[in-house]
C-alpha positions as a printed NumPy array, in Angstrom:
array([[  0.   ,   0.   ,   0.   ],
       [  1.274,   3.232,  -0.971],
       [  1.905,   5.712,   1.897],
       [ -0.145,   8.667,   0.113],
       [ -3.09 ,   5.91 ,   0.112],
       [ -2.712,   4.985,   3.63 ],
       [ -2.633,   8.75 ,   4.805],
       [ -6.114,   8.953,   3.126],
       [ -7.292,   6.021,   4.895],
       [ -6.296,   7.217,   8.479],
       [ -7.274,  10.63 ,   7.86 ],
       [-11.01 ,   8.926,   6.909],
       [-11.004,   6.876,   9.928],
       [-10.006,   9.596,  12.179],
       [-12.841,  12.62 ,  10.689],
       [-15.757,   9.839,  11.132],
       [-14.594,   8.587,  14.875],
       [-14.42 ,  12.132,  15.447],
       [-17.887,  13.052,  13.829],
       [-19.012,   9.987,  15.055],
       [-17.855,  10.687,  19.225],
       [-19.641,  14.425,  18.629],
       [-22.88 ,  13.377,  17.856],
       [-23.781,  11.659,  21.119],
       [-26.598,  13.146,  23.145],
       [-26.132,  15.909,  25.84 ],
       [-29.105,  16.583,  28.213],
       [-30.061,  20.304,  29.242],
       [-32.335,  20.105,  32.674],
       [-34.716,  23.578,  32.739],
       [-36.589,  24.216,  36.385],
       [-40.575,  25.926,  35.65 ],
       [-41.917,  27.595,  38.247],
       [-45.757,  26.34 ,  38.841],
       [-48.419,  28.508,  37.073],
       [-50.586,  27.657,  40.083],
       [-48.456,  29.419,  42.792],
       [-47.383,  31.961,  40.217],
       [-50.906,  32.96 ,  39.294],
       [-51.755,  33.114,  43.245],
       [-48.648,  35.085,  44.153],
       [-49.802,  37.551,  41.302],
       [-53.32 ,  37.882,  42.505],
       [-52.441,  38.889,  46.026],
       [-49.471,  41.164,  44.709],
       [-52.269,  43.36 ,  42.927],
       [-54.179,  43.527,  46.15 ],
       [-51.008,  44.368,  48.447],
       [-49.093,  47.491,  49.171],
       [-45.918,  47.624,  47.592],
       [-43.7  ,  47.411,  51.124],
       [-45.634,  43.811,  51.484],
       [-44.701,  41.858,  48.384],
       [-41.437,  40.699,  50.111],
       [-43.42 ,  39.058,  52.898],
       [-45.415,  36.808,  50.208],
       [-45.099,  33.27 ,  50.442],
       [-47.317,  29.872,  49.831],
       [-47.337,  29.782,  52.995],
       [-50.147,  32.49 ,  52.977],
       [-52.469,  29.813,  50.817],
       [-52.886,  27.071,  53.709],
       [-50.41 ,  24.694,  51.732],
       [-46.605,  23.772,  51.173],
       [-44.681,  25.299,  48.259],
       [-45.606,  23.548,  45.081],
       [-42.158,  21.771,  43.462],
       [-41.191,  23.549,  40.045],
       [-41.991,  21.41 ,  37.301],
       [-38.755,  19.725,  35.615],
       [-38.288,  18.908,  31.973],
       [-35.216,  16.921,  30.227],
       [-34.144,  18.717,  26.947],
       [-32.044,  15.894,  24.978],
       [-29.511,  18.008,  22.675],
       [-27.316,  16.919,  19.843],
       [-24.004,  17.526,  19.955],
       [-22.215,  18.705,  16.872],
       [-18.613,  18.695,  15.045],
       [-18.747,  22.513,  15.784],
       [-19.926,  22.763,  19.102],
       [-17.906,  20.18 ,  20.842],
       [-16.069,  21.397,  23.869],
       [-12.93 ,  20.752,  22.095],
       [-13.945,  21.175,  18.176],
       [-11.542,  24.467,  18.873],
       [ -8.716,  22.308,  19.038],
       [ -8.666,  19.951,  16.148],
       [ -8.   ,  22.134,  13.482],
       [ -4.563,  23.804,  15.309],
       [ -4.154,  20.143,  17.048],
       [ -4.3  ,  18.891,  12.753],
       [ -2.09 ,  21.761,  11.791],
       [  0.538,  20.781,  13.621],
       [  0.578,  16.905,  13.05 ],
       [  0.342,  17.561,   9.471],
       [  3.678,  19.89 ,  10.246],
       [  5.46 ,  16.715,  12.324],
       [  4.042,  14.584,   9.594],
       [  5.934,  16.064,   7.195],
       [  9.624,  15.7  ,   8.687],
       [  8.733,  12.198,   7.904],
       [  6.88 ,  11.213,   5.169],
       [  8.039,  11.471,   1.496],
       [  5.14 ,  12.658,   0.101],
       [  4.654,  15.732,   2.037],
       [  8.497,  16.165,   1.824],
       [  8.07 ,  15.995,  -1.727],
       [  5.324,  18.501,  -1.892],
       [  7.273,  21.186,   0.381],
       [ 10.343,  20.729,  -2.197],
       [  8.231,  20.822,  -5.089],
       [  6.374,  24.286,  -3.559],
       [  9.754,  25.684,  -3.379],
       [ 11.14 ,  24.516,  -6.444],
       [  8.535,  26.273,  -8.355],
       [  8.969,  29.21 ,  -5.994],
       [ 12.445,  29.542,  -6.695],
       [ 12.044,  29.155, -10.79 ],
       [  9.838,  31.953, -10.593],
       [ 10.627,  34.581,  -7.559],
       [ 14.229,  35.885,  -7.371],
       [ 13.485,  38.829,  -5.232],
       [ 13.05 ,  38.743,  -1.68 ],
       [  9.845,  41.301,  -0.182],
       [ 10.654,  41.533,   3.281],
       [  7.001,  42.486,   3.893],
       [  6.218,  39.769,   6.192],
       [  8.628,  40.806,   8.849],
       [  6.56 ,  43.652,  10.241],
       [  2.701,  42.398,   8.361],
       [  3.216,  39.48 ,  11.408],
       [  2.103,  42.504,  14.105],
       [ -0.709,  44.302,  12.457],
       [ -3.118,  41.682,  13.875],
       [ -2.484,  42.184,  17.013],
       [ -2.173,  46.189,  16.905],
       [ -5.475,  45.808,  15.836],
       [ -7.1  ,  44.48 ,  18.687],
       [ -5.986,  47.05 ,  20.189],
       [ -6.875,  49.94 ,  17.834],
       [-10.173,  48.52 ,  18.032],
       [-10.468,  48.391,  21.522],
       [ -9.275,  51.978,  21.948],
       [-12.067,  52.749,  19.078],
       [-14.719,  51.529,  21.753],
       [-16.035,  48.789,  19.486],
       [-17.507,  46.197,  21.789],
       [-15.542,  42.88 ,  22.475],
       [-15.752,  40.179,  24.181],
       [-13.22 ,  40.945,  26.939],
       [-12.328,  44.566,  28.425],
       [ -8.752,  45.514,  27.49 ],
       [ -7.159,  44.107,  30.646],
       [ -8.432,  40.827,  29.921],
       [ -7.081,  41.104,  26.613],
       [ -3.219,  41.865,  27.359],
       [ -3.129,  38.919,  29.712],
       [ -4.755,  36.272,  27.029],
       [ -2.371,  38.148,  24.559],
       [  0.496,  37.922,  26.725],
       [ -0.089,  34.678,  27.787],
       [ -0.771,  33.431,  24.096],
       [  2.648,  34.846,  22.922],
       [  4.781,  32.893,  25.824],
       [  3.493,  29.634,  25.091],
       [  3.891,  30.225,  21.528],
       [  7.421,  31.478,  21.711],
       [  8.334,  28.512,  24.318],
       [  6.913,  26.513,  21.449],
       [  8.312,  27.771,  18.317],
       [ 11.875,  27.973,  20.062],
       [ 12.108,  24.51 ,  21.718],
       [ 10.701,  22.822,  18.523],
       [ 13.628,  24.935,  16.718],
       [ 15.948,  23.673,  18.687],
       [ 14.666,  19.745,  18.575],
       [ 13.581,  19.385,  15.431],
       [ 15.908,  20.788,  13.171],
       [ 15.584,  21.643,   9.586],
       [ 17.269,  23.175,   6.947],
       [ 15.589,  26.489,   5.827],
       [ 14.984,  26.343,   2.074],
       [ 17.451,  29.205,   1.327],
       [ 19.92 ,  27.344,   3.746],
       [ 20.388,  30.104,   6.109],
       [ 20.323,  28.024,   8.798],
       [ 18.561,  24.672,  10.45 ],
       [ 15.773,  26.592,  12.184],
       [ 12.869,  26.084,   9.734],
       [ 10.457,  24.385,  11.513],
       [  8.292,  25.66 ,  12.778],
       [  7.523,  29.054,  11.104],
       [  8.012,  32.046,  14.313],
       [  6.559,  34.681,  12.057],
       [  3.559,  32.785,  11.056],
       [  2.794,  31.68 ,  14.434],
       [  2.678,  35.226,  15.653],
       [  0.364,  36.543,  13.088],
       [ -2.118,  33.616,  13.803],
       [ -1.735,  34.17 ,  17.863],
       [ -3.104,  38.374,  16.882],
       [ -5.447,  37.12 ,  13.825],
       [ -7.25 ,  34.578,  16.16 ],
       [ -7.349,  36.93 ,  19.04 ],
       [ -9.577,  39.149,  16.632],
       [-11.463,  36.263,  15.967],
       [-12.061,  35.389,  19.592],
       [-13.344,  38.575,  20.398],
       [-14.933,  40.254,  17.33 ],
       [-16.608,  37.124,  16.197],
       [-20.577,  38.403,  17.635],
       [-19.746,  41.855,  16.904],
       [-18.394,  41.698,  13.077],
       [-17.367,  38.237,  10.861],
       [-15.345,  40.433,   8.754],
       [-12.748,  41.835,  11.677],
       [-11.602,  37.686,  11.668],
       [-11.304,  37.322,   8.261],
       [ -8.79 ,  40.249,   8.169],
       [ -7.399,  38.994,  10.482],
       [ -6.853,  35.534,   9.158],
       [ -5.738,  36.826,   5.806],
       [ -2.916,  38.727,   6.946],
       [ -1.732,  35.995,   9.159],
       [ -2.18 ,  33.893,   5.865],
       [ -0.485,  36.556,   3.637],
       [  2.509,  36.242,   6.066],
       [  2.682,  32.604,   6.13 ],
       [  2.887,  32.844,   2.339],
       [  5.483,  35.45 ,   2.201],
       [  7.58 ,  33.03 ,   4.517],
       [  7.267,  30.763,   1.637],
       [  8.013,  33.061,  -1.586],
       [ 10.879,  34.523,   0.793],
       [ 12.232,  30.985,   0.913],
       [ 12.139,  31.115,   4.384],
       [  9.943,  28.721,   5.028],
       [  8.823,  25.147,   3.59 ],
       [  4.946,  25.193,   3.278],
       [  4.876,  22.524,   6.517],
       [  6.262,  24.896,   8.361],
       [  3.819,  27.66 ,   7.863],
       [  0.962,  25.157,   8.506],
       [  2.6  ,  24.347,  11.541],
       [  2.87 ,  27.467,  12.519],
       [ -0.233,  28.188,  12.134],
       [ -1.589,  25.6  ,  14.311],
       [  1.108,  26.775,  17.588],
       [ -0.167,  29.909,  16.765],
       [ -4.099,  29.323,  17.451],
       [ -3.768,  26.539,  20.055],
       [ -1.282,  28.88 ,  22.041],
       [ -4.63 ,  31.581,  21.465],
       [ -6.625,  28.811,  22.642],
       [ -5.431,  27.984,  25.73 ],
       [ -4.624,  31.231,  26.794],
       [ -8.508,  31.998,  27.143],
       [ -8.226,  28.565,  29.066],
       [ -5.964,  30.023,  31.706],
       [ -7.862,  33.575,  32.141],
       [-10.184,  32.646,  34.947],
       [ -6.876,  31.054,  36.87 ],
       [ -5.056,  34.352,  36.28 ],
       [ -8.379,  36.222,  37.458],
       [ -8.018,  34.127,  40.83 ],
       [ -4.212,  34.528,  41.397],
       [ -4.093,  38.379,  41.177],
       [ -7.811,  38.621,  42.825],
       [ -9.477,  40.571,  39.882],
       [-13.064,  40.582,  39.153],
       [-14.426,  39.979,  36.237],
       [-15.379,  43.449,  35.085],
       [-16.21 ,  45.384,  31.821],
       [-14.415,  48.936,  30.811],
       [-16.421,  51.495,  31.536],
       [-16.575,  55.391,  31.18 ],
       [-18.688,  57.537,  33.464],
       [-18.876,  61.361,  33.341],
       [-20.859,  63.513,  35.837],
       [-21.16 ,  67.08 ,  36.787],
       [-19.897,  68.111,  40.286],
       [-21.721,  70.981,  42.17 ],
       [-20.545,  71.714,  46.18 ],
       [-20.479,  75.438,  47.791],
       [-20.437,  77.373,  44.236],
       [-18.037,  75.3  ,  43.073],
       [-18.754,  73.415,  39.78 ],
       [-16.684,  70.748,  37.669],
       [-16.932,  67.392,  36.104],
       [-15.723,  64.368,  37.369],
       [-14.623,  61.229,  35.399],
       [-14.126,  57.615,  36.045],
       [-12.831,  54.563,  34.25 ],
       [-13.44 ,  50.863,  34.648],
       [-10.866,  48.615,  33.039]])
């Protein structure tokens, strides 16, 4: 059996175990008041003063509180809303990356992808050395802009801080262990692309928290990180395994990061609050002024 056939093979098994293991049932338990009580309660409410409605209880009916009514939802769950769907595509990114050190076909691809690159390209555009950041000065820019996120602005240095040291720790010790010629032979740090991982760690951090307010602020996002990846390629930088591998460290590192934010939130003893502006005039003995104060 060739090897490119038995790659297909596993790659089948894996997608339909996977599809397969998603689609069990989940159960979602709902607690409904009784209509009974409720209906009562509201009939005396009308008839009571408003400093009495805190004293009502069944108790005032002659008989014992009713027990809410309880009713089983049965959910399915899907490939996309699995706890941890968010990891298989970085999670396949990266084996495909590993993959490649050691099978011939993939090998053969990422030498064929620069072969053609290097018929064709002679001039290096060193765009993808600074295009690696705009993702992440983004986020910012956007949160200064007051568009609504999903996290304040604290909460978003500490994910992005946190998402940038596991992907360095990453990218460096894999440098270091798994060593691979670049294809200009610069030097044997190829895998796994550093520059592509940090464009993916900003592009899915715009993802992550512009996804309910705008679909469009990801896909920027994504196609910058992507534009950088492919730079790293037509650079000769880069084999294409490495950018995919790179992207993958890049969006788990994103990934877990949001993992760790309510264990950071304990640590340093901050509360889980929302940045906020508030502006109000100040009048005391004929003196007048405005006083401001933000949240963050």
């Amino acid at each position: 059996m060739k090897i490119k056939q038995l790659y297909l093979i596993i790659t089948f098994v894996l997608f339909n175990s996977i599809v397969l293991y998603c689609q069990e049932a989940d159960s979602l338990d709902l607690r409904i008041c009784s209509t009974l009580e409720t209906s009562l309660k509201d009939s005396v409410i009308r008839s009571q003063r408003l400093s009495d409605i805190d004293m009502l209880d069944s108790a005032h009916f002659g008989f014992e509180r009713m027990n809410p009514m309880e009713v089983n939802i049965s959910t399915k769950k899907s490939f996309l809303n699995a706890p941890y769907s968010k990891f298989i595509i970085p999670s396949a990114f990266i084996l495909y990356g590993v993959a490649a050190r050691n099978s011939g076909v993939l090998r053969l691809l990422d030498k064929n992808v620069h072969g053609q690159v290097d018929k064709r390209l002679k001039v290096r555009v060193p765009v993808d050395d600074y295009i690696q950041y705009v993702p992440a000065v983004s986020l910012y820019g956007l949160g200064l802009s007051g568009m609504k996120a999903s996290h304040n602005l604290r909460d978003q240095t500490i994910v992005m801080a946190t998402s940038y040291m596991i992907m360095a720790t990453v990218v460096q010790s894999s440098k270091r262990i798994i060593s691979v010629r670049r294809p200009d032979g610069s030097n044997d740090k190829s895998f796994p692309s550093g520059h592509t991982a940090t464009a993916f760690v900003g592009a899915h951090l715009l993802f992550k928290e512009y996804k309910d307010t705008s679909c469009w602020i990801g896909i920027f996002g994504y196609f910058v990180a992507a534009s950088t990846g492919g730079l790293r390629v037509l650079n000769k930088k880069h084999w294409v395994s490495d950018v995919i591998a790179g992207a993958g460290v890049g969006i788990l590192s994103v990934e877990l990061a949001y993992l760790m934010l309510p264990a950071f939130h304990d640590m340093l003893g901050l509360k889980d609050t929302t940045s906020k502006l508030a502006v109000a005039p100040v009048i005391a003995n004929n003196n007048y002024g405005i006083g401001m104060s933000y949240t963050f």
